[in-house]
N, C-alpha and C positions, 0 to 999 in steps of 0.2 A: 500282160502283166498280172501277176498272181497276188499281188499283195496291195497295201497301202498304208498310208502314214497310222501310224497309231496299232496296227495288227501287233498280238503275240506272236514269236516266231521260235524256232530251234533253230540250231549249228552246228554242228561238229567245228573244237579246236583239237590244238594238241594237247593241251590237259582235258577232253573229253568233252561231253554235249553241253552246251548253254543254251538258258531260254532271255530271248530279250523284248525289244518291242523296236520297231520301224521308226526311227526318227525322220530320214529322208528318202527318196528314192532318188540315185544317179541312173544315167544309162543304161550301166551295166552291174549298177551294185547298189546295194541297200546299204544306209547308215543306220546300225543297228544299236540299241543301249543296253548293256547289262551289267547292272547294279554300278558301278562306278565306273565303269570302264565304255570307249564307244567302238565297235569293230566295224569296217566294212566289207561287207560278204556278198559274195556271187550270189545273181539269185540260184545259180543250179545250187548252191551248199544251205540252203532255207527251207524250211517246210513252217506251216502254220501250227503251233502251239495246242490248235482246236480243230479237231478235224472235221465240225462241222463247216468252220471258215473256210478249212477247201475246199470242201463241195462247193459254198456258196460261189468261191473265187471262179472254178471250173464253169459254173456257168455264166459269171462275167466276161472268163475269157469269150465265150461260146458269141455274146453280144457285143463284145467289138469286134470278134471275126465279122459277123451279118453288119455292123456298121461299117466297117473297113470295103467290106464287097459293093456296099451301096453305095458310096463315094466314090469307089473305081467307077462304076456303073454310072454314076451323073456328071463326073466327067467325063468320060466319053461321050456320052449322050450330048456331051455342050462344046465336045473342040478338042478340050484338053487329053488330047491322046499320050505326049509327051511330059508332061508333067506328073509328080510321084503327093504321094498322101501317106501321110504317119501321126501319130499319136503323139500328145505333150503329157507332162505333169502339172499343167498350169492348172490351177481353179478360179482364175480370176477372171483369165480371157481365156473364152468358151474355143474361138476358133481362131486363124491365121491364115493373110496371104501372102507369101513370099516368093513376090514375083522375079527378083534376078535367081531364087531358087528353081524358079516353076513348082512350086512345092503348098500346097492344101495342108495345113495341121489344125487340128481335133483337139479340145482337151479328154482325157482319158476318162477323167472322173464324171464328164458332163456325155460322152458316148454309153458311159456303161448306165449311169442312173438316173437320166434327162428321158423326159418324155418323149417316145419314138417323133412324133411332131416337131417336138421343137430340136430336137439333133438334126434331124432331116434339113428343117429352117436355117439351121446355120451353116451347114455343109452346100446349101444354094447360096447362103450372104456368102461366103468366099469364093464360090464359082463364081460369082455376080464379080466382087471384086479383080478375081484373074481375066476375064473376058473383058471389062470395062477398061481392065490397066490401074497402076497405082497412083497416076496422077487424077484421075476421079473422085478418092475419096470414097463420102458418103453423100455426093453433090447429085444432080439432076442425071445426070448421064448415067452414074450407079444405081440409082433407083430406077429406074426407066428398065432398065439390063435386071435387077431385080425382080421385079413385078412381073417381067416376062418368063424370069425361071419359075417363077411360083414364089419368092422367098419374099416376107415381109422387110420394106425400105426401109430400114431404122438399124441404130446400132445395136450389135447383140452385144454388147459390154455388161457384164454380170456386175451387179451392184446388191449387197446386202439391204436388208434392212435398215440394221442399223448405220450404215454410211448414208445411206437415201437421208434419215434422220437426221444427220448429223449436216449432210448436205442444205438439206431443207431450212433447218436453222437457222444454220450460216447465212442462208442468202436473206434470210429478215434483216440482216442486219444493215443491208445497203443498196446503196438505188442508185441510178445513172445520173450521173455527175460527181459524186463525192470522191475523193483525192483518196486515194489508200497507198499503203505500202504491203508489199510480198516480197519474197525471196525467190530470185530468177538468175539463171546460173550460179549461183554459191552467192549472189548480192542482194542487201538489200536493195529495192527499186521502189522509186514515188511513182504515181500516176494516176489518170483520172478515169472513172470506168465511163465507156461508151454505151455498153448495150449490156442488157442480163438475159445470160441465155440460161435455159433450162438447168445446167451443171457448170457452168464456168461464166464469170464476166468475162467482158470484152474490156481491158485497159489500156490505155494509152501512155507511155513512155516514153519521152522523148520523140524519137520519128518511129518508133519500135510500138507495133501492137501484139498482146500478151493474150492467151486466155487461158487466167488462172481459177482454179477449183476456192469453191467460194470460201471453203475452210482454211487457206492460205493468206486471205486478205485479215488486213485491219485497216484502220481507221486512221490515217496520217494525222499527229499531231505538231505537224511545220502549221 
């Protein structure tokens, strides 16, 4: 992938070249904007606006080739001879296992400008995952299977700054035992939090236990 959200770019239409800018990336085609109008183009009908951004892009691509090879490379080394590895647009989750897939996905943007280290790290937290199975999780059995690829036990869930903050806050605001309300499937729901984990209480609801992100709860005033 040669481009990304926010890049200048050119076109060819039928009234002649436009220049726009990358709103989205689909599969097979870029949602591009120019001036009022939104087109989506093949990436083969796109070039970069700034030809130094291709050069930079060409050696992007160059670093998810070597990340793509490395991943074949430690799957095999771990079982996974059958199983395929491909690339996301996600920035939010670093990596993915999709095991009725057999299938390893990467996010793009975390292969090409994430510290060889910590890409490496995650490409073992989902081997970890496909060898342990999906009913594992992030429990004992997955960690155990981690620690032995080499890959740190813990969740690689990408969290900003400012969501940490915003997390952080929230959870001043309540302690085990207090009654709250959140929204859980499209309802509101009463209940009483059990446990404070690190990113989510443990709530209780009827026979139904919840764990919701602390920036969801308030404070039940029944």
């Amino acid at each position: 992938m040669l481009f990304e959200v926010g890049d200048r770019v050119r076109f060819a239409t039928a009234d002649g070249t436009l220049t726009g800018t990358v709103e989205k990336l689909n599969p097979a085609r870029a949602r591009v904007k120019s001036g009022p109008d939104v087109w989506t183009v093949p990436y083969a009908g796109l070039d970069h606006a700034c030809r130094s951004r291709a050069e930079e892009r060409g050696k992007r691509v160059g670093r998810l080739q070597e990340v793509a090879a490395r991943a074949h490379a430690l799957m095999d080394d771990n079982g996974l001879h059958d199983w395929s590895f491909r690339f996301s647009n996600a920035r939010q989750r670093l990596g993915e296992c999709r095991a009725k897939e057999k299938l390893i996905v990467l996010s793009r943007s975390h292969a090409a400008g994430g510290a060889p280290e910590d890409v490496t790290d995650t490409i073992l937290h989902e081997i970890a995952h496909a060898v342990a199975g999906p009913d594992a999780a992030h429990g004992p059995a997955w960690k155990a299977i981690a620690r032995r690829l080499g890959a740190r036990p813990a969740s690689r869930a990408h969290e900003s700054d400012e969501a940490r903050r915003t997390r952080d806050a929230a959870r001043e605001g309540f302690r085990a035992g207090d009654t709250v309300e959140f929204i859980g499937r499209g309802e509101v729901r009463t209940g009483v939090i059990e446990r404070m984990n690190p990113k989510r209480a443990r709530v209780r609801s009827g026979d139904t236990v919840w764990l919701v992100p602390y920036p969801r709860l308030r404070i039940s005033r029944q």
